[in-house]
C-alpha positions in Angstrom: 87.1 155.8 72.4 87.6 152.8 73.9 90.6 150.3 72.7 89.8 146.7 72.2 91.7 143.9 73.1 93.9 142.7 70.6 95.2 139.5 69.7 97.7 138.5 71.7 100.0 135.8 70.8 98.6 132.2 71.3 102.1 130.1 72.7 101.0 126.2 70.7 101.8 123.3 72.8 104.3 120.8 72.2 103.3 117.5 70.8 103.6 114.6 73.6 107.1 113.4 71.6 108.7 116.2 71.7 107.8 116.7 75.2 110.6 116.5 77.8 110.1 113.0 80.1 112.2 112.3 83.5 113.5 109.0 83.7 114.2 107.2 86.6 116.7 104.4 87.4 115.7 100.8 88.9 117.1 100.5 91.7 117.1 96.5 94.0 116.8 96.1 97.7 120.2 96.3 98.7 120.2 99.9 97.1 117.1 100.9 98.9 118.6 99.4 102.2 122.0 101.6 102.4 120.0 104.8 100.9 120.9 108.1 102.9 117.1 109.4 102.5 114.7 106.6 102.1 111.2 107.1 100.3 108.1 105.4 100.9 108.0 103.2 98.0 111.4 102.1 98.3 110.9 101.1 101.9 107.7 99.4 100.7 109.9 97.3 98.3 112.6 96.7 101.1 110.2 95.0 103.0 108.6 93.1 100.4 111.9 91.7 99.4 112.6 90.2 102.9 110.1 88.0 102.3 111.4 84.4 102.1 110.4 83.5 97.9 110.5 87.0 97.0 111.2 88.2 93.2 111.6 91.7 92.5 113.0 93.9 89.2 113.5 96.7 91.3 111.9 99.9 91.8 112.5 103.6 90.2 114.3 105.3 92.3 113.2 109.3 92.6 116.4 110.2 93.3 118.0 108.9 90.5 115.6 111.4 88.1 116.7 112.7 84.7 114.9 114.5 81.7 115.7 112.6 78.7 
């Protein structure tokens, strides 16, 4: 005889609010500029910044990453 395959337990997905999210803090220039391990995108800002006129909100730093 040969055993069929049962039905194994189907695991159901989350819904997308009840999901955990990471969260990142903004971080400005003079952050970025004093950072121990800079990133790519915060360098990217850094230099955008130095730019005479410049306005920036900041940037979200991957470093700073939490779940919420």
């Amino acid at each position: 005889m040969s055993k069929g395959k049962g039905k194994g337990k189907v695991a159901k997905k989350k819904p997308a609010s009840e999901r955990k999210q990471y969260h990142y803090k903004l971080v400005l220039s003079d952050t970025c500029a004093v950072c121990k391990t800079p990133c790519a995108r915060g360098m990217r800002y850094l230099d955008r910044m130095r730019q005479p006129g410049a306005v920036g909100k900041g940037v979200p730093c991957v470093l700073t990453r939490t779940y919420g």
